[in-house]
C-alpha positions in Angstrom: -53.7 -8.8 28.2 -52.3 -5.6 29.5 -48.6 -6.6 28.6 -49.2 -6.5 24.9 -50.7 -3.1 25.0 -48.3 -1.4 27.4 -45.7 -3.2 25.3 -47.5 -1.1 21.7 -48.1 1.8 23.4 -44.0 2.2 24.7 -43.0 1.1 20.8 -45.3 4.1 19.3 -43.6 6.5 21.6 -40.3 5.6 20.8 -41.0 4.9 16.9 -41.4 8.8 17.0 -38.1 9.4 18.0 -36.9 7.1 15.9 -38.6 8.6 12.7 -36.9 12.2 13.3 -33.8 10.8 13.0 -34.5 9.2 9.4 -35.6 12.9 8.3 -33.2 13.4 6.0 -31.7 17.2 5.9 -31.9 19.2 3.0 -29.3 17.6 0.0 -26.3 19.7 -0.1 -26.2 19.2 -4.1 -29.1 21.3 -4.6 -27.9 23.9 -2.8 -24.8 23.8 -5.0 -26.8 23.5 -8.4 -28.9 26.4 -7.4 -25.4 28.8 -6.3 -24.2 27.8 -9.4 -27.2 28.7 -11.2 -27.1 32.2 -9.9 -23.5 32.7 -10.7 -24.1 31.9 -14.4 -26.8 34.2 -14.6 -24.8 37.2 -12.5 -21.6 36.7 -15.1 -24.5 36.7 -17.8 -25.4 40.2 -16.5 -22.0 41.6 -16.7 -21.7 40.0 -20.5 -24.8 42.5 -21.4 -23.0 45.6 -19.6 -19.9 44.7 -21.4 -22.5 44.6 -24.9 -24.3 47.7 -24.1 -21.0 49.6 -23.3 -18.8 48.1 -26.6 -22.0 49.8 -28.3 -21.0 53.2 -27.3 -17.4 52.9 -27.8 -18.3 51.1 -31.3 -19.9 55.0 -31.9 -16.9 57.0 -30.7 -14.1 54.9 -33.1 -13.6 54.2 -36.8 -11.0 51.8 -38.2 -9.5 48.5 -36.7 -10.6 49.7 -33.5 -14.1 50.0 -34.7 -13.7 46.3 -35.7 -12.5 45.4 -32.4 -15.4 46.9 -30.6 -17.6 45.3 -32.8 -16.2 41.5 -32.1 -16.3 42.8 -28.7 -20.1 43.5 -29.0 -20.9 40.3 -31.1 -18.3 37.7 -28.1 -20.5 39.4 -25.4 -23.6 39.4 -26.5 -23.4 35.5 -27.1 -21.9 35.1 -24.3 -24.3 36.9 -22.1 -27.5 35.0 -23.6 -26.0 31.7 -23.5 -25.2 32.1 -20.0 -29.3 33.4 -19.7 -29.8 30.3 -21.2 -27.5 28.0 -18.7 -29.2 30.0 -15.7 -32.6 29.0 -17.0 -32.3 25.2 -17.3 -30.5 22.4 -15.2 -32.0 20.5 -12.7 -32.7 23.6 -10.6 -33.7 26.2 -13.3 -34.6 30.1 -12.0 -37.7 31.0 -13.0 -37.8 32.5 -16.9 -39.5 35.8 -15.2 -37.0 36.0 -12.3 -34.1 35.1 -14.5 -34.6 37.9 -17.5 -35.0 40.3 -14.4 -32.2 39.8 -12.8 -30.5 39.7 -16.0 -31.9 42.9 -17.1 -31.1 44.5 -14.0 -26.9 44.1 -13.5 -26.7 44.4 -17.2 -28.6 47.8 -16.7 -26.7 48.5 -13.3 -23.6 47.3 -14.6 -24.3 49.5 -17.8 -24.6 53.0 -16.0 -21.8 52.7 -14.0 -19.3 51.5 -16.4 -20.9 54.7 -18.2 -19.9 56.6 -15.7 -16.5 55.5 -15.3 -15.8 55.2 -19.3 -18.1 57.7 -20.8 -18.1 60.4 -18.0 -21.5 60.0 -17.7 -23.2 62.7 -14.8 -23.4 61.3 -10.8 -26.4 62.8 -9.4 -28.5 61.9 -6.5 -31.5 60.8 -8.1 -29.5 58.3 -10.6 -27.5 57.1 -7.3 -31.2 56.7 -5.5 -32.7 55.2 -8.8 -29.6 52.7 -9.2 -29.6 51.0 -5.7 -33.3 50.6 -6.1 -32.5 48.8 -8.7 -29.7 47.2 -6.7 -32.4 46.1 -4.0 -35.1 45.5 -6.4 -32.5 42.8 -7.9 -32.0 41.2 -4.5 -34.9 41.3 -3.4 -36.3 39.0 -6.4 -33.2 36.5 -5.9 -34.0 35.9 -2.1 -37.7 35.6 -3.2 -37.3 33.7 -6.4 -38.6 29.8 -6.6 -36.3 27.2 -7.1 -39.2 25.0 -7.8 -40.5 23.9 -11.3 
């Protein structure tokens, strides 16, 4: 009876092999849905810097222009929660915690520098320092974020 049991024993070595190559590699559409995901929610950012800074300029005009500012104000900040909302859900969601973060933190990036430009807001060193902690703080949560549920 040895030929039956060489015979099993050469099958399992090969049937190892043989299993790698069924492995399938990660789906390329999850990649996409989760990129996509993170677009929404970085456009969604720039919405709430686009809100925060038709605020100010709301406070500095009277008139039609102070109309236009407002529908400014009211078009972004829909905008920029609805696409909070579209970042959350899907079939690969971000995390509400990670999400209102990141969110937070290009609207409040996005804020001070558009400040800067627009209002003539001071550049020192510590808001520069402060800002790309922020900056890194940001990233750092999207590389560490779970795409899980």
């Amino acid at each position: 009876m040895p030929g039956p049991v060489n015979a099993f024993r050469f099958s399992s070595f090969f049937s190892i092999f043989t299993r790698r190559q069924r492995i399938k590699p990660p789906c390329r559409e999850t990649e996409i849905k989760m990129s996509i995901n993170w677009i929404i929610l970085i456009i969604g950012g720039v919405f709430e810097s686009l809100f925060a800074i038709s605020l100010g300029k709301m406070q500095q005009t009277s008139g039609k222009e102070f109309w236009l500012w407002l529908f400014s104000f009211i078009a972004s900040v829909s905008l920029s929660m609805f696409l909070l909302f579209k970042s959350m859900g899907g079939t690969h969601p971000i995390p509400t915690g990670t999400a209102y973060a990141v969110w937070a933190g290009i609207g409040a990036v996005g804020t001070v520098i558009l400040g800067i430009l627009f209002f003539k807001e001071p550049v020192t060193l510590w808001r520069i320092f402060f800002l790309t902690t922020l900056i890194l703080s940001i990233v750092g949560l999207q590389l560490t974020s779970s795409y899980h549920v």
